[in-house]
Backbone as a printed PyTorch tensor [residue, N CA C, xyz], in Angstrom:
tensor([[[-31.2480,  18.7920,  -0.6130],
         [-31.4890,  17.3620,  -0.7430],
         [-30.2720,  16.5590,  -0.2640]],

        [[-29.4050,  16.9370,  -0.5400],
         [-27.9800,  16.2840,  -0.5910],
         [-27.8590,  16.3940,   1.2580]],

        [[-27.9840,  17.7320,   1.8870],
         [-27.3260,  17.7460,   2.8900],
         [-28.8820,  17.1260,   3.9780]],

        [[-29.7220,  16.9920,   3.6170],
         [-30.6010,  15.9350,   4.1330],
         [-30.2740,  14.5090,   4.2140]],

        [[-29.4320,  14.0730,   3.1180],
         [-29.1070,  12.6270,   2.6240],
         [-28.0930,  12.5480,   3.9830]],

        [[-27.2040,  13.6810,   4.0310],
         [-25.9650,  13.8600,   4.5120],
         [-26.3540,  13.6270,   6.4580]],

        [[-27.5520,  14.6560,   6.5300],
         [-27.6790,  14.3310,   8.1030],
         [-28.0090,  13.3350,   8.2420]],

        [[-29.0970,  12.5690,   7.6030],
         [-29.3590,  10.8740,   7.5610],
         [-28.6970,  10.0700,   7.7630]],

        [[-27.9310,  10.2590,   7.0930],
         [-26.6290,   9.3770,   7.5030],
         [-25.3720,   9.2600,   8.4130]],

        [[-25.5310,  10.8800,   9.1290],
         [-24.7170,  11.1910,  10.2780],
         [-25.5530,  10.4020,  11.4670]],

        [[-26.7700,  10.7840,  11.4160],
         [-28.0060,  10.9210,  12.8310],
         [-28.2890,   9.2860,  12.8060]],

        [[-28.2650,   8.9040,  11.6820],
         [-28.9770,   7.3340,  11.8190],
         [-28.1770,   6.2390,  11.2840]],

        [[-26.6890,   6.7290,  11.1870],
         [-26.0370,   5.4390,  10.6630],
         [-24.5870,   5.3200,  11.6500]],

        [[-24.2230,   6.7510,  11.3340],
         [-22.7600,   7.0030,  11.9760],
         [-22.5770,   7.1870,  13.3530]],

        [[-24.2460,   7.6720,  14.2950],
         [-24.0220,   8.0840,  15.5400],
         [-24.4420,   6.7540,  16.3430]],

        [[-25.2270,   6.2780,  15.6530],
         [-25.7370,   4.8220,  15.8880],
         [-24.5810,   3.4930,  15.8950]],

        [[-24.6000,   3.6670,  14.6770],
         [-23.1880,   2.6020,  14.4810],
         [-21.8160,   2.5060,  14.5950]],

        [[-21.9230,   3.8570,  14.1760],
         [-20.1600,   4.1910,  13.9420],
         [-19.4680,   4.1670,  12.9560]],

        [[-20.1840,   3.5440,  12.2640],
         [-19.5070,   3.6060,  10.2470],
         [-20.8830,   3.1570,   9.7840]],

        [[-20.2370,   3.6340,   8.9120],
         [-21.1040,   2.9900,   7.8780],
         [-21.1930,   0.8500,   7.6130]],

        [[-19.6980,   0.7670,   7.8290],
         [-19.4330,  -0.7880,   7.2390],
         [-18.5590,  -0.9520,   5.8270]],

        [[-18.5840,   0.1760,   5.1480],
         [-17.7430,  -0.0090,   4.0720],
         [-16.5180,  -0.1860,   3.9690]],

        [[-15.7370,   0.3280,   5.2450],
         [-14.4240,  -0.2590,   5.0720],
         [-14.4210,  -1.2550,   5.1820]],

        [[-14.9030,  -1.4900,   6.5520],
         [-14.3730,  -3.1910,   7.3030],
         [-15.1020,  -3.9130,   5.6690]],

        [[-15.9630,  -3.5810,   4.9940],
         [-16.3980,  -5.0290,   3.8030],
         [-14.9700,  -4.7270,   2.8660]],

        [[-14.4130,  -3.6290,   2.3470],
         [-13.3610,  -3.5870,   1.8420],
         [-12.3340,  -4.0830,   2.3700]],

        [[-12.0180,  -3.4700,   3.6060],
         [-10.7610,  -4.5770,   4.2540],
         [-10.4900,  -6.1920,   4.1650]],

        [[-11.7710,  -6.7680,   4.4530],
         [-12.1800,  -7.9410,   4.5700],
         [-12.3850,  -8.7350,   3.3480]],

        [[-12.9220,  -8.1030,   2.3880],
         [-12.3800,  -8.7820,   0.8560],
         [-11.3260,  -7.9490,   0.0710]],

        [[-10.2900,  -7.1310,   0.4470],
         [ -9.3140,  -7.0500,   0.0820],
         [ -8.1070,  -7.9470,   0.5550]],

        [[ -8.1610,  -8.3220,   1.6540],
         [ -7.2020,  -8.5470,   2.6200],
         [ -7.4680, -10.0610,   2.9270]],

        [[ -8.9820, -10.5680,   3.6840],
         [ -9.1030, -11.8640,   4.4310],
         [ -9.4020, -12.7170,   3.2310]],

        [[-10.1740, -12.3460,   2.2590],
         [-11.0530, -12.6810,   0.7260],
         [ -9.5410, -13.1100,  -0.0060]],

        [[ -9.2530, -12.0250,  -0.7190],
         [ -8.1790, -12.2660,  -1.5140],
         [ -6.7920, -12.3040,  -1.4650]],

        [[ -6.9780, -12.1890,   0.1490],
         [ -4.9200, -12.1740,   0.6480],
         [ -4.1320, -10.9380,   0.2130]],

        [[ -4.7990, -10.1460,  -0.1770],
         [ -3.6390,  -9.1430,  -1.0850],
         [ -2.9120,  -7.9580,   0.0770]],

        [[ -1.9760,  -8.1440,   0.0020],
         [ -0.6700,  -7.5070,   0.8790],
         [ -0.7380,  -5.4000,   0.3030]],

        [[ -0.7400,  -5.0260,   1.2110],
         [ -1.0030,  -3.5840,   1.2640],
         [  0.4690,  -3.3000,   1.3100]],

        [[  1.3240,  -2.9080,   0.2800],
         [  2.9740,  -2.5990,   0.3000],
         [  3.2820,  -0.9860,   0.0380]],

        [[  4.1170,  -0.1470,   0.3530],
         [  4.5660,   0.9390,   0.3240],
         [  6.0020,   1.4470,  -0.0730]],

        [[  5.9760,   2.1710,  -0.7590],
         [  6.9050,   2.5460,  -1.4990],
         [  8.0720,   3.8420,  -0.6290]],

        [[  9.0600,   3.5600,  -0.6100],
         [  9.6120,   4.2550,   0.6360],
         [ 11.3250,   4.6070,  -0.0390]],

        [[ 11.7400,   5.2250,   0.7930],
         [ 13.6080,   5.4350,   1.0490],
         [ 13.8120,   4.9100,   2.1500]],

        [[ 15.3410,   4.3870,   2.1400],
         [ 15.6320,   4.0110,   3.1090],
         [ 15.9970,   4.9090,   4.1320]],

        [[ 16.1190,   6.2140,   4.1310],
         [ 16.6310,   7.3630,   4.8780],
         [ 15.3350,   8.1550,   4.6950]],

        [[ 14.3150,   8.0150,   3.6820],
         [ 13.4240,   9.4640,   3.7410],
         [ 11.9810,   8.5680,   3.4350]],

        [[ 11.0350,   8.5200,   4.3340],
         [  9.5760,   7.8530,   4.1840],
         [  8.5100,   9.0720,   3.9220]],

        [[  8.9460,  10.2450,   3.9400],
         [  7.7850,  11.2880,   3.6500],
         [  7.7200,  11.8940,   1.9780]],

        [[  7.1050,  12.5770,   1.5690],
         [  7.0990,  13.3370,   0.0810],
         [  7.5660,  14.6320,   1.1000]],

        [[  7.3910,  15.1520,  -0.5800],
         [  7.6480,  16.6650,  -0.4040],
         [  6.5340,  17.6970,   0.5510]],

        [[  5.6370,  16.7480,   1.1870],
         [  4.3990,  18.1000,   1.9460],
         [  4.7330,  17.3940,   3.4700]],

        [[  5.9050,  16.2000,   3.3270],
         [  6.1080,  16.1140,   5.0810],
         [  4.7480,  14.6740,   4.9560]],

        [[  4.0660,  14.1050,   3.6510],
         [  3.1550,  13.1140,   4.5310],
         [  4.1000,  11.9660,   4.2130]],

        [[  4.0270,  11.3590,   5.6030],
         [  4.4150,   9.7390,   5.7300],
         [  4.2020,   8.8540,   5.3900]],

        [[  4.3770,   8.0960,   4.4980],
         [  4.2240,   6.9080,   3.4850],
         [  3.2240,   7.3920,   2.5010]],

        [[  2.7580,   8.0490,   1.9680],
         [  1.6030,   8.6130,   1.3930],
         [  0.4200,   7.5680,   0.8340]],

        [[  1.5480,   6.4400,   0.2300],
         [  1.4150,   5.7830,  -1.2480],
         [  0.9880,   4.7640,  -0.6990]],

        [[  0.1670,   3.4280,  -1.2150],
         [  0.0150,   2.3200,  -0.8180],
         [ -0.4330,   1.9750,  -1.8280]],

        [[  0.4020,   0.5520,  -2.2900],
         [ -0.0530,  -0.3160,  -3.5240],
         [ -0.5920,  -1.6980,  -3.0400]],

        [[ -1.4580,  -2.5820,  -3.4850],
         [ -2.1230,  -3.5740,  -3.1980],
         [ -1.1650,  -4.8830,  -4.5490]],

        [[ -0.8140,  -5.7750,  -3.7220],
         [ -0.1970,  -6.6830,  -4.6010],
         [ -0.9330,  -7.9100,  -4.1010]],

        [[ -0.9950,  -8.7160,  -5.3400],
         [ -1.2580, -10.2480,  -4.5940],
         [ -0.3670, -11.5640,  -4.0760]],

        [[ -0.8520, -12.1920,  -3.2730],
         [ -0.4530, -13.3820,  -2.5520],
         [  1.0910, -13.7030,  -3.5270]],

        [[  2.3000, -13.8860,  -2.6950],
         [  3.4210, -14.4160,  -3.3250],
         [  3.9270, -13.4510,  -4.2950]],

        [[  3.9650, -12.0430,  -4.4000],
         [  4.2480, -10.7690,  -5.1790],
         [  6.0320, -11.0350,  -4.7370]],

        [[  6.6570, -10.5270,  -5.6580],
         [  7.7780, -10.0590,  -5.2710],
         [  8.5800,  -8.4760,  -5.2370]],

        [[ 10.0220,  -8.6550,  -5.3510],
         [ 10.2520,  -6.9060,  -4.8680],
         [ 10.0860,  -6.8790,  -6.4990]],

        [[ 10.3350,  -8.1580,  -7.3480],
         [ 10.2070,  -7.1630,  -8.8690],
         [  9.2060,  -7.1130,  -9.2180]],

        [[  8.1600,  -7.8820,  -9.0470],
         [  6.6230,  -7.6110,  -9.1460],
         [  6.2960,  -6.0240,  -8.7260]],

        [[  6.8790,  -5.5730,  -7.0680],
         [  6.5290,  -4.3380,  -6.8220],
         [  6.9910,  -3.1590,  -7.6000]],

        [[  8.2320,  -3.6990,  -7.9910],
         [  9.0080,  -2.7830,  -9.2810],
         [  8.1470,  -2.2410, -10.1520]],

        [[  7.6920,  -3.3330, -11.1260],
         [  6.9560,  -3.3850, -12.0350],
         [  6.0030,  -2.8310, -12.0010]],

        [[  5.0800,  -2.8710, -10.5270],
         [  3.7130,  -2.1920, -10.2870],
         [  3.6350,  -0.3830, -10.7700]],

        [[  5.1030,  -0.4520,  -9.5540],
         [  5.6460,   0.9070,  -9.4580],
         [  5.8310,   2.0870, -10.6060]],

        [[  6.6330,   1.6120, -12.1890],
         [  6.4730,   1.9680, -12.6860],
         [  7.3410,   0.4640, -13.7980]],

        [[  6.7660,   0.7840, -15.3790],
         [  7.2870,  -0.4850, -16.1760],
         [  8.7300,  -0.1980, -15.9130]],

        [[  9.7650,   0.9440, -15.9200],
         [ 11.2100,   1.0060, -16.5050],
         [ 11.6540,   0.8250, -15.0530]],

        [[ 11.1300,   0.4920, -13.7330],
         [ 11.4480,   0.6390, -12.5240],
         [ 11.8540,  -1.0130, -12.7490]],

        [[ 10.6730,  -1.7900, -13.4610],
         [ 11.0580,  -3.2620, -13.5210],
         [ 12.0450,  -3.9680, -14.4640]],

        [[ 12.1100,  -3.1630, -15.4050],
         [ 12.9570,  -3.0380, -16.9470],
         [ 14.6810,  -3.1160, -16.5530]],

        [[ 14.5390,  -1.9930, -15.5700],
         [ 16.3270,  -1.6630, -14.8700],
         [ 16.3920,  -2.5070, -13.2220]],

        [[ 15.4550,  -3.1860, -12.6400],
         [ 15.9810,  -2.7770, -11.6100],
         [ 17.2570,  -3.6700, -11.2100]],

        [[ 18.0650,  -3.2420, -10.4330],
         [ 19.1130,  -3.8690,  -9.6040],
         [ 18.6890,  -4.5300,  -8.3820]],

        [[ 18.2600,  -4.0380,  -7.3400],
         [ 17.6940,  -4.6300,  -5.9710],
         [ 16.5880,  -3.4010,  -5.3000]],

        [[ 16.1660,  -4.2890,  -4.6130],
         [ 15.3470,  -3.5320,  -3.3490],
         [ 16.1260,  -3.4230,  -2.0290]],

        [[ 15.5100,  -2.4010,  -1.4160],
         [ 16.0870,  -2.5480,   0.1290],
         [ 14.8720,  -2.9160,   0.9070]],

        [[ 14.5550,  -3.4100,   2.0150],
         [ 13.2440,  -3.6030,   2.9800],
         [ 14.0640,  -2.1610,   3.7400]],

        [[ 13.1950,  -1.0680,   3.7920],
         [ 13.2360,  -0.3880,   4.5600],
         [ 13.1980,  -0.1720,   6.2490]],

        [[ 12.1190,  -1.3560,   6.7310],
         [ 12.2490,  -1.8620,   7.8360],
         [ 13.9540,  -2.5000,   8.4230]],

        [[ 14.1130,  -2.7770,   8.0800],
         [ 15.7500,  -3.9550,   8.6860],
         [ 16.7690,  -3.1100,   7.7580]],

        [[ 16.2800,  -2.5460,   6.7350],
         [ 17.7670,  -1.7170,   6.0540],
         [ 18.4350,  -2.7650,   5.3960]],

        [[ 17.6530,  -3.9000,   4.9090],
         [ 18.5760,  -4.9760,   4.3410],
         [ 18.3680,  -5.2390,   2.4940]],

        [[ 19.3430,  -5.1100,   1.6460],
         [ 19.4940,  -5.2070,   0.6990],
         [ 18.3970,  -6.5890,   0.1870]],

        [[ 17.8270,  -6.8210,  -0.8530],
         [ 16.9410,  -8.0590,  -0.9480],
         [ 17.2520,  -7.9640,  -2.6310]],

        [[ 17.2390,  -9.0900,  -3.2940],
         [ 16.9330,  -9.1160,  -4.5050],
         [ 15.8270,  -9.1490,  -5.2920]],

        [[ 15.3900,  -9.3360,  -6.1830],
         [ 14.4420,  -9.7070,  -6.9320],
         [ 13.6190, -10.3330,  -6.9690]],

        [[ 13.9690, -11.8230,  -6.4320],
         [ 12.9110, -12.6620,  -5.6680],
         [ 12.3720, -12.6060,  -4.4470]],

        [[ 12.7660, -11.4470,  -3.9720],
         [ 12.4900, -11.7780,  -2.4710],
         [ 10.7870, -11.5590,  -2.1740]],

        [[ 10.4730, -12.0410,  -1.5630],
         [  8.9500, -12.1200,  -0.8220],
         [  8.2240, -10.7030,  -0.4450]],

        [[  7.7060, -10.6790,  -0.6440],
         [  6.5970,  -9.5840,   0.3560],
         [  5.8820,  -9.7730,   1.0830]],

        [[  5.9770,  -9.2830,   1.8340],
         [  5.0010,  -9.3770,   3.2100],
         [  4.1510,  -8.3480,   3.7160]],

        [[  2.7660,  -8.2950,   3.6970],
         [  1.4990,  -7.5100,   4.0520],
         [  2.2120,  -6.1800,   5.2030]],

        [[  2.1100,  -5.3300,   4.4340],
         [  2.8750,  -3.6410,   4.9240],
         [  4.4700,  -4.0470,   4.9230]],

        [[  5.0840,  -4.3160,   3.8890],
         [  6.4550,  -3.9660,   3.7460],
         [  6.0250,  -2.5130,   3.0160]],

        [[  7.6890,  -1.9700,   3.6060],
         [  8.2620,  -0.7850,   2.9240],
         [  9.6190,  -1.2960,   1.9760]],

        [[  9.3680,  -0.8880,   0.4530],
         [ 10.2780,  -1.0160,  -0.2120],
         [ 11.1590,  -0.0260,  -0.5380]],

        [[ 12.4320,   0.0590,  -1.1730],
         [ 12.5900,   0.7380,  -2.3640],
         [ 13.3820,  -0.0410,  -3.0420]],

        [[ 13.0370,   0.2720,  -4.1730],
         [ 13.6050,   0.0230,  -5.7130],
         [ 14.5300,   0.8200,  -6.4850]],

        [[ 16.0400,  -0.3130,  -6.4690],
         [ 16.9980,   0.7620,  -6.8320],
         [ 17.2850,   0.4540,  -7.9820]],

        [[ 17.1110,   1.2390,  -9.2400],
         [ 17.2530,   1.2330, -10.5240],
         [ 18.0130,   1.0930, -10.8990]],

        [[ 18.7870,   0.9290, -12.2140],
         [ 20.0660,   1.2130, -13.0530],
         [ 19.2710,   2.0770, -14.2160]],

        [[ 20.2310,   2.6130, -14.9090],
         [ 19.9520,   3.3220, -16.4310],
         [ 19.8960,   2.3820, -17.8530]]])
């Protein structure tokens, strides 16, 4: 049954159309709908995990978020301690207030 559902939807949706449509409606009210900035959590020297994947992570923040907002997202004691962010892009130190912008790479440098 299932893999009937499954060719149905290869033969008459995907070869036809090309998607389904579910992203682009997700993209489009994630992004054009509600403005919300797609941000990533990074090093400034190391953007992969431990299996080698590249940025893995992606957090969704809204309109006017900051680096301590992303802190906070990140984890509560990330926002509790933090000291600064770096923008991984430019390598430039940023504080607390600083802005986000739709696909920044952060990191968040803690204290104890």
């Amino acid at each position: 049954k299932q893999r009937n559902a499954l060719r149905f939807i290869q033969e008459q949706i995907l070869q036809k159309q090309g998607s389904t449509g579910v992203q682009q409606v997700m993209d489009t009210a994630v992004f054009d709908v509600l403005k919300y900035m797609a941000i990533y959590p990074g090093g400034a020297n190391k953007l992969e995990d431990k299996d080698g994947n590249v940025l893995p992570d992606c957090f969704l923040l809204p309109p006017e978020s900051t680096a301590l907002d992303f802190a906070y997202k990140l984890h509560t004691d990330f926002g509790k301690h933090f000291i600064r962010a770096i923008d991984v892009k430019t390598k430039r130190t940023v504080g607390k207030e600083h802005p986000l912008q739709h696909r920044d790479v952060v990191e968040i440098v803690v204290g104890r």
